[in-house]
N, C-alpha and C positions, 0 to 999 in steps of 0.2 A: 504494500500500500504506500500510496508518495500523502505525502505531507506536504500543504503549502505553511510557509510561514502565517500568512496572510490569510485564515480561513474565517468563519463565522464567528469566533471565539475572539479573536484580533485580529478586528476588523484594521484595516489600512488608512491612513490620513485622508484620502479620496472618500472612502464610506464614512468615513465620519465629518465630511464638510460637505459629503451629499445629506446624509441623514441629517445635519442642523440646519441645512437651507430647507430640505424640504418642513421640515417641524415649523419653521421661523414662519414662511409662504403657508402653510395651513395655519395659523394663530393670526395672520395677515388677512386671511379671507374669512374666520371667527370674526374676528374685530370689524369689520367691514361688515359683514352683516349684521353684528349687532347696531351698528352705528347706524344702520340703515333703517332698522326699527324704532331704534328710539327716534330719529326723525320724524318717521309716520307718526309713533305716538305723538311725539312733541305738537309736531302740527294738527293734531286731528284732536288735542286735547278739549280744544274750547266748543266740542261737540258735543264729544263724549262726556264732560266736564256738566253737562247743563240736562242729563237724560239718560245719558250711559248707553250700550248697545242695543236695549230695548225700543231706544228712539227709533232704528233703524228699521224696525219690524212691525212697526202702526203707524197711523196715517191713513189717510187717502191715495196717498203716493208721492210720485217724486217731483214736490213744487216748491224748490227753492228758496222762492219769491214769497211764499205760503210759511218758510219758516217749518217745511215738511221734506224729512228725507229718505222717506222708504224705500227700502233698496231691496226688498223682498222681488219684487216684478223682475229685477235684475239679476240680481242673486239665483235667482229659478231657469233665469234664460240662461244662463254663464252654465248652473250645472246641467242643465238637459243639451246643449249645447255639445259640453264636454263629453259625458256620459254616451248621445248617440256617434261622435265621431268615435269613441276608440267602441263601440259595436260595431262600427264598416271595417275600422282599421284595424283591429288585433285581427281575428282573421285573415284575412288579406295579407297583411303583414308577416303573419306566422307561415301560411302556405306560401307565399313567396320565399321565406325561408328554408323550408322543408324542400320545396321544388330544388336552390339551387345548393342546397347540400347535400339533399339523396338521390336528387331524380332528374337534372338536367346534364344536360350534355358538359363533357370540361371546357369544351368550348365555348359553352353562352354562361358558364359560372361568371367569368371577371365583367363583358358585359351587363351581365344584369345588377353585377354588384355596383358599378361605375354608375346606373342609370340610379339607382337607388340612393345614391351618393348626389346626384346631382337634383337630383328630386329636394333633398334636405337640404340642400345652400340655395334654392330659389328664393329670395327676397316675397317676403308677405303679401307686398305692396303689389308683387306681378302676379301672384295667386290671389290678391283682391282684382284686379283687373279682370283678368280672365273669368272670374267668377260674376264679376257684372256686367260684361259684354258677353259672355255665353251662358254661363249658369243661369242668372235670372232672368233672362226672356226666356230659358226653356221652362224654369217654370211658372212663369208667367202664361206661356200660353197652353199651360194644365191647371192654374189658379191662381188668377192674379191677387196682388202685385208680382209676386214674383221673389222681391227682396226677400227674407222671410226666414224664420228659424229653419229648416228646411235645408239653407241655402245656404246658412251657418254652418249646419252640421257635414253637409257635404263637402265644403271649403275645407275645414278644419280635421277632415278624415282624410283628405288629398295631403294635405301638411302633416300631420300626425304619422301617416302610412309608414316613410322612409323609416323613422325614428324606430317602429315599433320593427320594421324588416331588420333593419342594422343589428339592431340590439337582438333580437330573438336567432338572427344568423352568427352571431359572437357567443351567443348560449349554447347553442347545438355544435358551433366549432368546438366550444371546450369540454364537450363532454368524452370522457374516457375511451381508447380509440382500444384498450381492452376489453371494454364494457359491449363494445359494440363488435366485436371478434370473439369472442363468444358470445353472443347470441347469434350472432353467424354460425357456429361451430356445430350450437347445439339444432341449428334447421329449423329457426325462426326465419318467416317472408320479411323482406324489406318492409312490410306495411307492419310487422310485427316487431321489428327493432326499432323503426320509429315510433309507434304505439307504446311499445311495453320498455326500452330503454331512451333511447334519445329523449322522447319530449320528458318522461320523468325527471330524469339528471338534469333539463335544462330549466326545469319550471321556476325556479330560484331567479335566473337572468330573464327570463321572458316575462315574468312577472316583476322583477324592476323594472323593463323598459318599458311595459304598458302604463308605468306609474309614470315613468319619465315621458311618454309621450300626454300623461293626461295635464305634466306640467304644464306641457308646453300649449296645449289646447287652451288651459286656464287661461293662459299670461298671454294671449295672439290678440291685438286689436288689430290692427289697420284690416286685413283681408277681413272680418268678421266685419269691422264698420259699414265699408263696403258694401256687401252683401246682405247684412241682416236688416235692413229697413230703417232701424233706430227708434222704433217707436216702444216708450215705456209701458211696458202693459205683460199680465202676467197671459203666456199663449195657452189659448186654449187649442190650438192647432199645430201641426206642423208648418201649414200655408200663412202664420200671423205674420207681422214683423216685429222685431224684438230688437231692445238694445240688453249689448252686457256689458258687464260692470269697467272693464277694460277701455270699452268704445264711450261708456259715459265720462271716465275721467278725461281724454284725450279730446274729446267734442266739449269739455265745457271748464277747464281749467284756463284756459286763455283768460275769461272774462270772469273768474268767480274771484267772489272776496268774501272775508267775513266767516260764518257760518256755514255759507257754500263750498267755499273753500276747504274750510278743516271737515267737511262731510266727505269730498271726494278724495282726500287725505283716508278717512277713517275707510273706504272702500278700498284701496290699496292697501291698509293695514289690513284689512278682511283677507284679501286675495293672498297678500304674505302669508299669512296664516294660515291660509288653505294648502298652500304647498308646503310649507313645513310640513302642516299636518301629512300631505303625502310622502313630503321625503322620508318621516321618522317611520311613515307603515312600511316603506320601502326597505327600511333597513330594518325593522325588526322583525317582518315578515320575511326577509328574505334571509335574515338570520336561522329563522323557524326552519325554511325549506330548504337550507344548506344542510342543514340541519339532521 
């Protein structure tokens, strides 16, 4: 057996000024987002301060001017919104995975991963365009207007897609190339080592990244502005038009002051919160299923 000087035990001058940068760069990006919270809080005090989060959930709705900030109507549209793109996109996403790790040709593996790649660096702004120069005249001429939660959700599962492929195709690469040579061995069908091993072993990475695509669904205004109509109102349909919470701060912070102001403050502090709230199931759940 060789012995390096330099193994895991003493560690070398190099892993120990990589290991304190990288520690330093994570306490970096803690600090940063804590500072980023207390700013929302900060700002969104003189709301909160006069009603507390309750204000937020009665009312008539959302009228500023009215001295009324209910953000229920929004809040509803944001999670059905969310909710139905990763219903088009995990699927999709997954089978497109499965395709180019057990069942496409080697040759359309790197294309289709290249397409998927470049699907997730399109700008928002050119998936809101498209979405209202072709998305909402089609459905517009199945139920007008057109704009509409509907319209939301489809935009936002077009976006979502890549995220949920990449990531569920990074799951399945890493599973055990043992694991899957024996069940080869013992004369499981390819429909059965993907069934009964691959997707088991991956469910831990496929299920982070449907959390990390539902992030991203949260946090997407421009292309949802776009497309979903903007009108406050909680849908009773898929054909309504909706705004969410995203597209409200962005449409009306230019001009708010006051009370308006720290209200769309306190809907950002919401949305922050909602993602924490996914990252920590992300990592605790996914603790479970490594598990």
């Amino acid at each position: 057996m060789i012995w390096s000087r330099h193994n895991i035990s003493s560690p070398s001058r190099a892993d120990v000024l990589l290991a304190r940068l990288s520690g330093s760069l994570a306490f970096a990006v803690a600090v940063l987002l804590a500072l980023v919270l207390l700013m929302l809080f900060k700002e969104s005090w003189a709301v909160l301060a006069s009603g507390g989060w309750a204000r937020f959930f009665a009312g008539e709705g959302w009228f500023p001017s009215s001295g009324q900030y209910n953000l229920w109507p929004m809040l509803w549209a944001t999670l059905v919104a969310t909710l139905g793109a990763l219903l088009l996109a995990l699927p999709l996403g997954l089978a497109s995975a499965l395709f180019g790790r057990f069942y496409a040709p080697r040759w359309l593996v790197l294309p289709l991963r290249r397409v998927m790649m470049l699907l997730a660096g399109i700008p928002s702004v050119v998936y809101g365009l498209w979405g209202l120069t072709v998305l909402v005249p089609l459905i517009a001429q199945w139920e007008p207007p057109g704009a509409s939660l509907l319209a939301a959700i489809l935009i936002l599962a077009l976006m979502v897609l890549p995220t949920v492929a990449l990531t569920s195709e990074a799951a399945l690469a890493a599973v055990s190339s043992a694991s899957l040579q024996g069940a080869a061995a013992l004369g499981l069908s390819r429909k059965g080592i993907v069934l009964g091993v691959a997707l088991p072993e991956a469910r831990a990475g496929i299920f982070s990244g449907a959390l990390l695509a539902a992030m991203r669904a949260l946090g997407e205004t421009m292309a949802v502005l776009m497309v979903a109509g903007n009108v406050v109102q909680t849908p009773g349909s898929l054909f309504d038009p909706v705004r969410v919470l995203t597209a409200n701060i962005a449409l009306e912070m230019s001009y708010a002051a006051g009370e308006h102001r720290a209200a769309l403050f306190a809907s950002g502090l919401l949305l922050m919160l909602m993602v924490a709230a996914l990252a920590w199931l992300a990592g605790k759940r996914g603790g479970r299923l490594y598990a």
